[in-house]
C-alpha positions in Angstrom: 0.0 0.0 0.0 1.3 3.3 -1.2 1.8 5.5 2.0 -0.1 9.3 1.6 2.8 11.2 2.4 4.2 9.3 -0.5 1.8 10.1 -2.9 2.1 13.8 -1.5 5.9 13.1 -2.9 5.0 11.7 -6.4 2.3 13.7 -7.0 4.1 17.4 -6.5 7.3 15.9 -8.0 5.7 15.1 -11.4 3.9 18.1 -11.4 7.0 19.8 -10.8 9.2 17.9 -13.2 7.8 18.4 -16.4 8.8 22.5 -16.1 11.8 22.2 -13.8 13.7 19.0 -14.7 16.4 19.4 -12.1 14.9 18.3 -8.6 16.4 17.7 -5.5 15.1 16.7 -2.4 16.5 17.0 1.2 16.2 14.6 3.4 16.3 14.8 8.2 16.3 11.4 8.7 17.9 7.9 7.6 14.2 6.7 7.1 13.8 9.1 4.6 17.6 9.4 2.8 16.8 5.7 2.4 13.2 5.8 1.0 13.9 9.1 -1.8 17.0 6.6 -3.0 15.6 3.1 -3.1 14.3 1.3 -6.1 10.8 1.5 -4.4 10.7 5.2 -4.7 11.8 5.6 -8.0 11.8 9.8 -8.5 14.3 10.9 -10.8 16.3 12.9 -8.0 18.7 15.1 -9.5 20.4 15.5 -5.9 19.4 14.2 -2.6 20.6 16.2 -0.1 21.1 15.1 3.7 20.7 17.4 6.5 20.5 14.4 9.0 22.0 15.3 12.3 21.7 19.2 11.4 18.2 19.5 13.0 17.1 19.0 16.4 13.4 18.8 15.7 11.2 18.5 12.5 9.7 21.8 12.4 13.2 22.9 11.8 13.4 20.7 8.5 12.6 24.4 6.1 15.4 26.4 8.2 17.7 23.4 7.3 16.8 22.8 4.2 17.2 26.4 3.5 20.5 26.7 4.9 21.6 23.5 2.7 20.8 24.7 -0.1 22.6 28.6 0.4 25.4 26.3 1.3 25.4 24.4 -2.1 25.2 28.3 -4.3 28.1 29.7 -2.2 30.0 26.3 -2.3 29.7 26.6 -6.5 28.1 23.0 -6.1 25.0 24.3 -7.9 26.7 27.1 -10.0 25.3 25.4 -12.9 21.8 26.7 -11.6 20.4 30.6 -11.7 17.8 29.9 -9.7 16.0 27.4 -7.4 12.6 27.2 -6.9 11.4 26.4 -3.4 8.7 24.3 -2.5 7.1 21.8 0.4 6.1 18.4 -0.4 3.2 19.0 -0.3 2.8 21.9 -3.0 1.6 21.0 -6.3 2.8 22.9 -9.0 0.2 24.4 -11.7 1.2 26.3 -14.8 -1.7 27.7 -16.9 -0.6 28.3 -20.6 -2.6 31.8 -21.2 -2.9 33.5 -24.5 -4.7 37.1 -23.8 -3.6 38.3 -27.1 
């Protein structure tokens, strides 16, 4: 049985992925590092970043995440990127081709 914070996962990635084709993911805890790079998951992860033993408490987990990333622009790691989109796991993405001409 597919879990629903799972389909939360596949759902926003796919919806995400067909306009921004480089996703990464970061990850608290060994549970999760494990699940986003098993066969079972099966996301196309362009990075999975770990932030496990960098937060104290899960409501921390967008502070972290935040930082991670800031770390991986000034590190040149991502200098390949202009920009990153942020978003929750939760967030589907929606783009609405509009012609007003």
């Amino acid at each position: 049985m597919v879990s629903t914070r799972f389909a939360y996962l596949n759902l926003t990635f796919w919806s995400h992925y067909r306009v921004f084709p480089h996703i990464g993911v970061v990850v608290g805890t060994q549970a999760d590092y494990d699940f986003v790079t098993s066969k079972a998951c099966g996301l196309p992860w362009a990075e999975v970043v770990s932030v496990i033993d960098h937060i104290a408490m899960p409501k921390n987990m967008g502070v972290a995440a935040g930082i991670a990333a800031q770390q991986k622009f000034r590190n040149k790691a991502w200098s390949h990127f202009k920009y990153m989109y942020w978003t929750e796991s939760d967030q589907v993405f929606l783009s609405i081709l509009c012609d007003y001409s």
